[in-house]
C-alpha positions as CSV (number, residue, x, y, z in Angstrom):
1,X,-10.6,-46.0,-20.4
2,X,-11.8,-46.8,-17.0
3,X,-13.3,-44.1,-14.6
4,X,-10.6,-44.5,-12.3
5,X,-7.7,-44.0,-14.8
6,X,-9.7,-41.1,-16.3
7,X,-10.0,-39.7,-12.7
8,X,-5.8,-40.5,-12.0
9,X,-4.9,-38.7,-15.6
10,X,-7.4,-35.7,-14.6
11,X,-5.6,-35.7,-11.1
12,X,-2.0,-35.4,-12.5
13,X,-2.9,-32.6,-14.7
14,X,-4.4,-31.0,-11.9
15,X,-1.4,-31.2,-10.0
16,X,0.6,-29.9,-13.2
17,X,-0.9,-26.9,-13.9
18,X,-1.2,-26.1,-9.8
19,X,2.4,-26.1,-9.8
20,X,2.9,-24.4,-12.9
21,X,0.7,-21.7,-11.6
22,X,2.6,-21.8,-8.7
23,X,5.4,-21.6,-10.7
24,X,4.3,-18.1,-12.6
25,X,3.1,-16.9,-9.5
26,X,6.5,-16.7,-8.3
27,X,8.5,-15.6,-10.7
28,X,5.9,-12.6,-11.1
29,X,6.5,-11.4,-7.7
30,X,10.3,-11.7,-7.5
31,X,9.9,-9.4,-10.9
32,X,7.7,-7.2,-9.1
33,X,10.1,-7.0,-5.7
34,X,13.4,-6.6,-7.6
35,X,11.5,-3.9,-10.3
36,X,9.9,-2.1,-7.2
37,X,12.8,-2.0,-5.3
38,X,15.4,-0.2,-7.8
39,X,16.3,3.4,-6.9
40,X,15.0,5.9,-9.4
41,X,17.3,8.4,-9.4
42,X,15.3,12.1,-9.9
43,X,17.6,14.5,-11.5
44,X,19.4,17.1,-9.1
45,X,17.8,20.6,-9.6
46,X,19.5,23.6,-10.8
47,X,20.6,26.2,-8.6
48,X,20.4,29.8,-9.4
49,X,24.0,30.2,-7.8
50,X,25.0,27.9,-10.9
51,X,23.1,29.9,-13.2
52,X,25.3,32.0,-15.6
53,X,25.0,35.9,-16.0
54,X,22.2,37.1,-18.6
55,X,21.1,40.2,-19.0
């Protein structure tokens, strides 16, 4: 191969693996947005009102 097809071929794989970088980058931060933004629900206390009658 000549230098300047070596230097095209290492280009385009460059420019591959930038957008497939790119490409994992993003889909790890809408996972991380949509994770981080559920509502955990936290369980509702008991109140002693509710509590039943022991001795």
């Amino acid at each position: 191969m000549s230098k300047q097809n070596d230097k095209s071929e290492r280009a385009n794989w460059a420019g591959a693996a930038a957008l497939a970088g790119a490409a994992l980058g993003s889909a790890a931060l809408a996972a991380v947005l949509l994770y981080g933004t559920r509502a955990k629900e936290k369980p509702t206390p008991s109140h002693p009102e509710d509590a039943p009658e022991t001795d």
